[in-house]
C-alpha positions in Angstrom: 4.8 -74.0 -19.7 2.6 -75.9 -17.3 -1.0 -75.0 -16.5 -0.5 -72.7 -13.4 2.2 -70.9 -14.9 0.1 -70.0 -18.2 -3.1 -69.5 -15.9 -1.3 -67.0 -13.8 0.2 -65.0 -16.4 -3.0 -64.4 -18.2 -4.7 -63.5 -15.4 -1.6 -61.0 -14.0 -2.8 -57.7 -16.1 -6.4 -58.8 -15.1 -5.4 -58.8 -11.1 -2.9 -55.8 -11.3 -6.1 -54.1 -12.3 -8.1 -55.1 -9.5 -5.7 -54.5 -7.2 -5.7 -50.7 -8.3 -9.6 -50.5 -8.1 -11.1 -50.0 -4.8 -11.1 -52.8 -1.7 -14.6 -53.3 -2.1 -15.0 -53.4 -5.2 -14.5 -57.4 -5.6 -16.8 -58.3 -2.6 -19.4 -55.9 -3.8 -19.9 -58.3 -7.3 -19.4 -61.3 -5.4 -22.4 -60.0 -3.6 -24.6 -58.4 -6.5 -24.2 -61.7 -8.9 -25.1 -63.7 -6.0 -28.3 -61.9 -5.3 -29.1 -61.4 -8.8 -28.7 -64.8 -9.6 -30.7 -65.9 -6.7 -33.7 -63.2 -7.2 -33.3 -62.8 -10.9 -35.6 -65.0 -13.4 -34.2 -68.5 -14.1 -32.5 -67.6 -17.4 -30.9 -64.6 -15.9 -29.9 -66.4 -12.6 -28.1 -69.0 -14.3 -26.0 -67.2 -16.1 -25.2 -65.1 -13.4 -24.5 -67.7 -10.1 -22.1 -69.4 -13.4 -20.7 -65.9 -13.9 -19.8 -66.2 -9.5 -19.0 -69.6 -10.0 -16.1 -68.8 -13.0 -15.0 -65.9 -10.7 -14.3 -67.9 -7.6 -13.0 -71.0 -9.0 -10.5 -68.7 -10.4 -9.5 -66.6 -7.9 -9.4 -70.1 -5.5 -7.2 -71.7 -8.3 -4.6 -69.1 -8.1 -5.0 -68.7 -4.4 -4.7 -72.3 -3.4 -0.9 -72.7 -3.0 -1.0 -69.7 -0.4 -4.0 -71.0 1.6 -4.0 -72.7 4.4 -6.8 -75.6 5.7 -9.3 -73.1 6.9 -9.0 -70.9 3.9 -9.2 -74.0 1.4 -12.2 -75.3 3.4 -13.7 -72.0 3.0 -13.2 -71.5 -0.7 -14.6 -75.3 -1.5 -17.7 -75.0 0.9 -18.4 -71.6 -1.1 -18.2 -73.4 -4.5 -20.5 -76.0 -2.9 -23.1 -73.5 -2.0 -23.2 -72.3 -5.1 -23.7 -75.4 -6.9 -26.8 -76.5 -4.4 -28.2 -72.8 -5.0 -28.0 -74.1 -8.7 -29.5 -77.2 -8.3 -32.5 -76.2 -5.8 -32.9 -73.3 -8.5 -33.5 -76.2 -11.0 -30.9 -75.2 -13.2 -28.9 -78.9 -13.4 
């Protein structure tokens, strides 16, 4: 079984779940570890802008064969941001 195909059916019971939670619920902790890991102390803030990063390199990974330019663009430059918020931050 290649990589994908083990990746994806791991993380199947994880998405059937939140695709039975609430729309919002996925945006709003894209939104609270960002903020916390941007206002919270340095010890704190790493762990959670890593905890963001884990979160949408994985959801990009099983999105990528569906996305077009644009949405691949998108899903990189995010990644990128994070990674300069973790380096201004001083964490690398």
């Amino acid at each position: 079984m290649d990589l994908r195909r083990t990746v994806e059916a791991r993380s199947a019971p994880v998405l059937l779940w939140l695709s039975s939670r609430p729309k919002v619920l996925l945006p709003a902790l894209v939104v609270v570890l960002l903020v916390g890991g941007l206002a919270a102390p340095p010890a704190v803030g790493l762990v959670l802008l890593v905890a963001l990063a884990a979160v949408l390199l994985w959801l990009s990974y099983l999105s990528w064969p569906a996305l077009d330019g644009r949405g691949r663009a998108l899903r990189v430059a995010m990644l990128l941001l994070i990674a300069v918020a973790l380096v201004q931050r001083g964490y690398a």
